[in-house]
C-alpha positions as CSV (number, residue, x, y, z in Angstrom):
1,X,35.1,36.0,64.4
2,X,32.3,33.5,62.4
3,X,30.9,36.8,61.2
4,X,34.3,37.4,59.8
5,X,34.6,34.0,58.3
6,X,31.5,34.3,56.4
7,X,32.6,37.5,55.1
8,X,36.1,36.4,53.6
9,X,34.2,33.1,52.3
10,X,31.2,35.7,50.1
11,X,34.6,37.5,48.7
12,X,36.1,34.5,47.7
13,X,32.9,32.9,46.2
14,X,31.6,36.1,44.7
15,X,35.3,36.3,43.1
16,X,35.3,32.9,41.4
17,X,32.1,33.3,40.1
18,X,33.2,36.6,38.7
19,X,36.2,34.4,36.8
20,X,33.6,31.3,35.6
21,X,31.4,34.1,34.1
22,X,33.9,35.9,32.6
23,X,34.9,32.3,31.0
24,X,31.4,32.0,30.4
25,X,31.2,35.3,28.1
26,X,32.7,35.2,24.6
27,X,35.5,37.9,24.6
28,X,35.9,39.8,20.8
29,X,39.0,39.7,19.3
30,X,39.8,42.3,17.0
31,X,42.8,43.1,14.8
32,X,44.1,40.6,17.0
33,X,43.6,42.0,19.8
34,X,41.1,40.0,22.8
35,X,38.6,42.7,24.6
36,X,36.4,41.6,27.7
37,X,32.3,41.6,27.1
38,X,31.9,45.5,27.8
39,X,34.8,46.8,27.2
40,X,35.0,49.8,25.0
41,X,37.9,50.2,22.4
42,X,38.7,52.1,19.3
43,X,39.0,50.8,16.2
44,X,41.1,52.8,13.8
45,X,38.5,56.2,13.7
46,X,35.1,54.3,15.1
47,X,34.3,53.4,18.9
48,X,33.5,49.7,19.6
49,X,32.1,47.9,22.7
50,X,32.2,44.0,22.4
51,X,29.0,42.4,23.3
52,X,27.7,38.8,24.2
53,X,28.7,36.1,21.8
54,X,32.8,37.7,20.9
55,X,30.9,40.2,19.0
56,X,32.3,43.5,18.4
57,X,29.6,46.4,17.7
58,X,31.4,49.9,16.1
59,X,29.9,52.8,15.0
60,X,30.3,53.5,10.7
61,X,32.5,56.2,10.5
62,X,34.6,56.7,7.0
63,X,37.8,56.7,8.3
64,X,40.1,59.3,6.3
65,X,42.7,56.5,5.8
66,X,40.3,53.7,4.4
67,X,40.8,55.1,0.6
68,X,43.9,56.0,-1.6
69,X,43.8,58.8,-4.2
70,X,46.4,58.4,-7.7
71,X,45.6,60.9,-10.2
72,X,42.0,62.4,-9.7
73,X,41.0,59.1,-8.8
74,X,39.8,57.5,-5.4
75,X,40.6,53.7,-4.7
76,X,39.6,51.7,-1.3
77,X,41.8,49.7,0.6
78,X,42.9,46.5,-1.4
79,X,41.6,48.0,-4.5
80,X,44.2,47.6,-7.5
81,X,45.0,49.6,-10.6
82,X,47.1,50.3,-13.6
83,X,48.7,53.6,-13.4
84,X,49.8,54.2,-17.6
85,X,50.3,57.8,-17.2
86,X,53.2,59.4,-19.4
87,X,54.0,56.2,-20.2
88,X,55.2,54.9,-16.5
89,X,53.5,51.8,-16.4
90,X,52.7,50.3,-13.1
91,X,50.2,48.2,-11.5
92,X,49.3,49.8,-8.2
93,X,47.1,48.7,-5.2
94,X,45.8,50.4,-2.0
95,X,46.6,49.3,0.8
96,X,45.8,50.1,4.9
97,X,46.3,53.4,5.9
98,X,45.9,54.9,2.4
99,X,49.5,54.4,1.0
100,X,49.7,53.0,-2.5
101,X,52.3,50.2,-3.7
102,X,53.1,49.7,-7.3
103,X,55.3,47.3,-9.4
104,X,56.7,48.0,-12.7
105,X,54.8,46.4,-15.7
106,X,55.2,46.2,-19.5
107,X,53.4,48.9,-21.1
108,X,50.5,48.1,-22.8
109,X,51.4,48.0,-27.3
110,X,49.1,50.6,-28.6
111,X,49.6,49.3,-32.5
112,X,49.8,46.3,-34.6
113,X,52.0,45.6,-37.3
114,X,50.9,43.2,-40.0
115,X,52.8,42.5,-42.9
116,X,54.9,45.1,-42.3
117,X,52.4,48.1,-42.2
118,X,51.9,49.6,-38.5
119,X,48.3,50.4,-37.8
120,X,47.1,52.2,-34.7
121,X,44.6,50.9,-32.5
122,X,40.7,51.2,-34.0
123,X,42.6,50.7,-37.2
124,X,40.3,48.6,-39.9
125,X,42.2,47.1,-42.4
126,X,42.6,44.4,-44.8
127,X,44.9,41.3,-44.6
128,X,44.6,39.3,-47.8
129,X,40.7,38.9,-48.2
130,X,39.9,39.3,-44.1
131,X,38.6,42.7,-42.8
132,X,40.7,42.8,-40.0
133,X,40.7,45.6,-36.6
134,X,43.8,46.8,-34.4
135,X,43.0,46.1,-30.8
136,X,44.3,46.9,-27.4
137,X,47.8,45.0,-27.1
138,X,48.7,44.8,-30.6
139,X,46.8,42.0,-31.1
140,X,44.5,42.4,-34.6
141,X,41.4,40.4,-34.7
142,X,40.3,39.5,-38.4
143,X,37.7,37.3,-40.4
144,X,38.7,33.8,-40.7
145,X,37.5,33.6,-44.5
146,X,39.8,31.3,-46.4
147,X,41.4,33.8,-49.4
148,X,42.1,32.0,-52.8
149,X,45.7,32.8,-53.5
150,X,45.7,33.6,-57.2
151,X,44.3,37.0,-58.9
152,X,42.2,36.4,-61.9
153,X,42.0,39.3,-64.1
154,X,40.7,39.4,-68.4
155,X,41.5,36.3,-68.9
156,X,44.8,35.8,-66.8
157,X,46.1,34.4,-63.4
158,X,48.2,36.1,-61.4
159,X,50.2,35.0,-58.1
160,X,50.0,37.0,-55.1
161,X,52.7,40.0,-55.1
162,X,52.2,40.3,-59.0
163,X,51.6,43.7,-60.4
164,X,49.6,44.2,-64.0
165,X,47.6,46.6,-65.6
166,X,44.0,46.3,-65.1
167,X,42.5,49.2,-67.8
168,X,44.1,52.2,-67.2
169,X,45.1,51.2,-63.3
170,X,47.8,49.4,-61.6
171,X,47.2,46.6,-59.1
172,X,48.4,43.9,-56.9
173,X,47.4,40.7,-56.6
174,X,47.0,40.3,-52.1
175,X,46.2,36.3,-52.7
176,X,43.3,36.1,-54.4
177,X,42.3,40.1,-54.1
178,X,43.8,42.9,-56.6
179,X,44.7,46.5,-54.6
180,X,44.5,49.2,-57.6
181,X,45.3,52.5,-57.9
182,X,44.7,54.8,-60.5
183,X,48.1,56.0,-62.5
184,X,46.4,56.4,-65.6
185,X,43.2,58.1,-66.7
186,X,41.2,56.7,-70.1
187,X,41.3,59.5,-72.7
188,X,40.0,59.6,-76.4
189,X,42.7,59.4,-79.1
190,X,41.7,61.0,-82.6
191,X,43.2,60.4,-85.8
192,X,41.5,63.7,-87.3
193,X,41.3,67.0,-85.7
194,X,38.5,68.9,-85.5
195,X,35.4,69.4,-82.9
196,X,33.4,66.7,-85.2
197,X,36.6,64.3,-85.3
198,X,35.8,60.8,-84.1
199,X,37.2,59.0,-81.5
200,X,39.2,56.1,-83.3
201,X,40.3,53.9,-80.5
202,X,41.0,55.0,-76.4
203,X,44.0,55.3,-74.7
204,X,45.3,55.6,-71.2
205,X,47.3,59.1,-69.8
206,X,49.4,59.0,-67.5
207,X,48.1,61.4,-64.5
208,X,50.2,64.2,-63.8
């Protein structure tokens, strides 16, 4: 009957032991989930075992889930994107088990307008007497050079918008800068004909 005793009393003592040490040992917890110390479990495509100190040790498989794929391209999970194809613009991001979730977004302006004159983007152009560039957005970046605003040409002022005759081409005063073009080309007018006539005075012709 003692022997008995002693038995029941080594089960009951090994058994609380057995519950301190498991207090003892750090468990793992992982995707939320609490695991013993050596206990195996999977984790998505890799096997774990969790270890001394709540610390979960998997093997480094690529899991075929853990990337997204949008047009050619490969994204990993929480990686976002723009997706401007054929104009449906979207901003996109991967998420867990390789699905993709977008939201609508303004398409991005591929031009600039600037005084009423649309210019692509790479565009160089002038505004006034600034070099200026069409970028990304719509947005042009220029010089910051301050333009005088009148057009001085032989002897005369002109205000910006003004057209005149410069020689034998037309321009416009842009604030302080003339844009010409040549209507006219500077011929010799002779008052005698003949190979060895003189040229008197010269005029401008009109171009055809």
């Amino acid at each position: 009957m003692k022997n008995l005793i002693l038995v029941f009393t080594v089960i009951a003592m090994a058994a609380m032991v057995s519950a301190q040490w498991d207090e003892i040992l750090e468990p793992c917890i992982v995707n939320g989930v609490l695991y013993k110390v050596g206990q195996e479990f999977k984790d998505r495509c890799n096997s774990c075992t969790c270890v001394e100190n709540g610390v979960a040790v998997c093997t480094k498989l690529t899991c075929s889930d853990d990337v997204c794929h949008q047009n050619g391209v490969t994204y990993k999970i929480g990686e976002s994107f723009e997706d401007n194809m054929e104009d449906r613009c979207k901003k996109c991001t991967c998420i867990e088990g390789g699905t993709i979730t977008c939201i609508k977004t303004s398409c991005p302006v591929k031009e600039c307008v600037v005084n009423g004159v649309t210019y692509k983007v790479g565009d160089y152009f002038k505004d006034e007497c600034n070099k200026c560039i069409c970028l990304e957005g719509g947005n042009p970046s220029c010089t910051k050079t301050i333009c005088p605003k009148e057009c001085v040409a032989n002897g005369k002022r002109y205000n910006p918008g003004d057209l005149y005759k410069d020689g034998c081409e037309i321009c416009i005063c842009r604030g302080g800068y003339a844009e010409c073009f040549k209507g006219f080309m500077l011929t010799c007018r002779k008052t005698r004909t003949g190979a060895s006539a003189d040229c008197t005075r010269m005029a401008c012709r009109k171009l055809s």
